[in-house]
N, C-alpha and C positions, 0 to 999 in steps of 0.2 A: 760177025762178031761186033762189029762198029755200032750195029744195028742195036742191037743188045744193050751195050754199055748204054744208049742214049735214053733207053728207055725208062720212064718215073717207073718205082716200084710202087706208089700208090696211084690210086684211079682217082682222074681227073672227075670233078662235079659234075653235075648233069649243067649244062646252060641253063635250061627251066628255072631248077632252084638257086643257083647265081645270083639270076635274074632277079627273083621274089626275094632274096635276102638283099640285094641292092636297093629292090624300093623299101620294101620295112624300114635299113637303115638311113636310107636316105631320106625318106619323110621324116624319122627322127630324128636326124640332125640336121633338115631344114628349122622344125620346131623347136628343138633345144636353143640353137643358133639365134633364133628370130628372137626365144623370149628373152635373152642377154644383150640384144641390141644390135646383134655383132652383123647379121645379113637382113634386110628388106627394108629398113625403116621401122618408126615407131608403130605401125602396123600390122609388122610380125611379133608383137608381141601377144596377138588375139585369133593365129595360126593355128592354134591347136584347136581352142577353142571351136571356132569357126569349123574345124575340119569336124568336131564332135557332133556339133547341129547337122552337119550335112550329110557326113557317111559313115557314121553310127549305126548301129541295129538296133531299133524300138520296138520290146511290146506293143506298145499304145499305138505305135502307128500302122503294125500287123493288124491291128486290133479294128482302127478305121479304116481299112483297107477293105478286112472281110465285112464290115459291118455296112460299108457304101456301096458298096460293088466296085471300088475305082482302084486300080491297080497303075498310081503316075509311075514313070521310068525311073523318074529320080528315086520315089520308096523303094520299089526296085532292088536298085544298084545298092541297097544298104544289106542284100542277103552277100553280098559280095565284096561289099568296099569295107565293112569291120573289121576287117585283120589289117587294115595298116595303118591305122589308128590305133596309137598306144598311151598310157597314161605317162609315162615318164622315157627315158632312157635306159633304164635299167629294163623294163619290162620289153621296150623293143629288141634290145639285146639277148636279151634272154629267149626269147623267143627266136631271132634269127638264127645262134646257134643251135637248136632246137632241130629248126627246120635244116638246117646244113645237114648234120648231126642223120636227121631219122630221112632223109629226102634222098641220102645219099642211097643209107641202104635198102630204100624202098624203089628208088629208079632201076640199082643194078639189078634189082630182080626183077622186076618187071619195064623196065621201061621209063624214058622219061612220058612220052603221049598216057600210059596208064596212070601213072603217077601226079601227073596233071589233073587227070579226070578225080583223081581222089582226093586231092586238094581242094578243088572243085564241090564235087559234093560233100562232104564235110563242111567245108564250110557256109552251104546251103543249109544242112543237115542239123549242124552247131545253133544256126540262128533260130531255125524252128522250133527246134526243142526248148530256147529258153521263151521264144515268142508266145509258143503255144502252151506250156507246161506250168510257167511260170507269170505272175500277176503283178508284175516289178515298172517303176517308170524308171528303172535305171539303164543306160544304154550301155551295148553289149559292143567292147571294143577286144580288140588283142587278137594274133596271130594261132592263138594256143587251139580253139578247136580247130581250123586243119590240121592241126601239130599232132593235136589227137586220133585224127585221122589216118595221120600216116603211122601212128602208135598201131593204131587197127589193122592196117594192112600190115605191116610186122608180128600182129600179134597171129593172125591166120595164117601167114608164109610159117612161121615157126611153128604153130598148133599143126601145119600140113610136114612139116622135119622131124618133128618128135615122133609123129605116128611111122612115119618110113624107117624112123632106127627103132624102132622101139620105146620110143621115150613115153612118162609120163605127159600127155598132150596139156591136160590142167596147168601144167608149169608156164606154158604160152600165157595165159593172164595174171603174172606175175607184176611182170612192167605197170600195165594198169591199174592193178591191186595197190602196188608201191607209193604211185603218184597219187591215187585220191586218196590214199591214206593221207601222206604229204600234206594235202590240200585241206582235208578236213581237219589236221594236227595247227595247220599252221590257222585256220579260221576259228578252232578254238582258241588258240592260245593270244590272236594280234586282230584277230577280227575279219571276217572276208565276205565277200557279197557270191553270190549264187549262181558266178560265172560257170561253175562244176558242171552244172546242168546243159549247155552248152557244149560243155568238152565233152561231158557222155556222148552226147548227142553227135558228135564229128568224131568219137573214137565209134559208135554202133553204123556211121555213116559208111566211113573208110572199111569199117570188118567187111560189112553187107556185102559194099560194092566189089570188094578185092574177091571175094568168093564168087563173081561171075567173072572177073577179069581174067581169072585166071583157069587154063584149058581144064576140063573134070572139075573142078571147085566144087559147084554146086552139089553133082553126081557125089564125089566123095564125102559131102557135107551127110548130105541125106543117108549114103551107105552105112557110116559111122554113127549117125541117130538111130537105124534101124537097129545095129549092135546091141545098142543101151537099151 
């Protein structure tokens, strides 16, 4: 009975996602910090900066990558190091609970090691589709397409729920529906650049992948197209 009483009624985070919301917010309030003067010297006030040139996602440099044949480490690491570069503090935050938020309920259902893997690709996923889709010199930061990602893997755990009660399965693309609405609402009305393409691109990542992660996925995928 002692045992009982000590127990949280809510479930503890994954460590993974902890982790990834530590460094988000920590690089953001290295950078907020720096450009007030307040930690590094007059130096950090060109920290963000600096982080933008280096581990940014570039078209253009996708672009000289397949055009030379040369594939440096450093261009590389920019399919991976763009989500923790962010343009402000609002937008790091916003994203970190995001990922708390969908990380949580995407770990307990599969796992933290799956749940990695899909953070993972999405945000490989994210960078290509704007690299490749899109003809922008603007460079592709923010947390949001994993985020999408893990939207993807929730949208197929729930598309596989609905069909086991009976539910309408269509209702699973809801979420998605929601936010690009959002996104499109909010770039007509204040202006917005063509990150979307992107977050497609790590919410189609995270769907794909969750559909082999998970035991029959694929099997049930196909069975249900054949229905239609």
């Amino acid at each position: 009975m002692a045992h009982r009483h000590t127990e949280s009624p809510l479930n503890p985070l994954p460590p993974v996602i902890i982790a990834l919301f530590v460094v988000i917010v920590g690089v953001e309030a290295a950078f907020s910090l720096g450009a007030r003067g307040l930690v590094g010297g007059p130096e950090a006030v060109g920290w963000r900066l600096e982080a933008l040139q280096r581990f940014s996602f570039s078209g253009n440099i996708l672009g000289w990558m397949i055009d030379t044949g040369q594939y440096p480490p450093e261009h590389l690491l920019r399919f991976f190091s763009y989500p923790f570069v962010h343009g402000n503090f609002t937008h790091a935050l916003f994203a970190g609970v995001m990922l708390l938020a969908l990380g949580k309920m995407v770990a307990e259902a599969l796992g933290p090691a799956r749940t990695l893997a899909i953070l993972a690709a999405s945000t490989f996923g994210g960078a290509l589709a704007y690299g490749v889709l899109l003809a922008t010199p603007v460079p592709l930061i923010g947390a949001f397409p994993p985020i999408y990602g893990l939207i993807g893997a929730f949208t197929y755990l729930l598309w596989l729920r609905l069909g086991q009660v009976g539910g309408q399965q269509v209702r699973a693309f809801s979420l998605i529906g929601i936010l690009l609405g959002i996104q499109l609402l909010f770039g007509l009305l204040f202006g917005g650049g063509l990150d979307w393409v992107a977050d497609l691109g790590g919410f189609a990542s995270g769907f794909a992948l969750t559909i082999l992660l998970v035991p029959g996925g694929w099997q049930r995928l196909r069975d249900r197209l054949r229905q239609r």
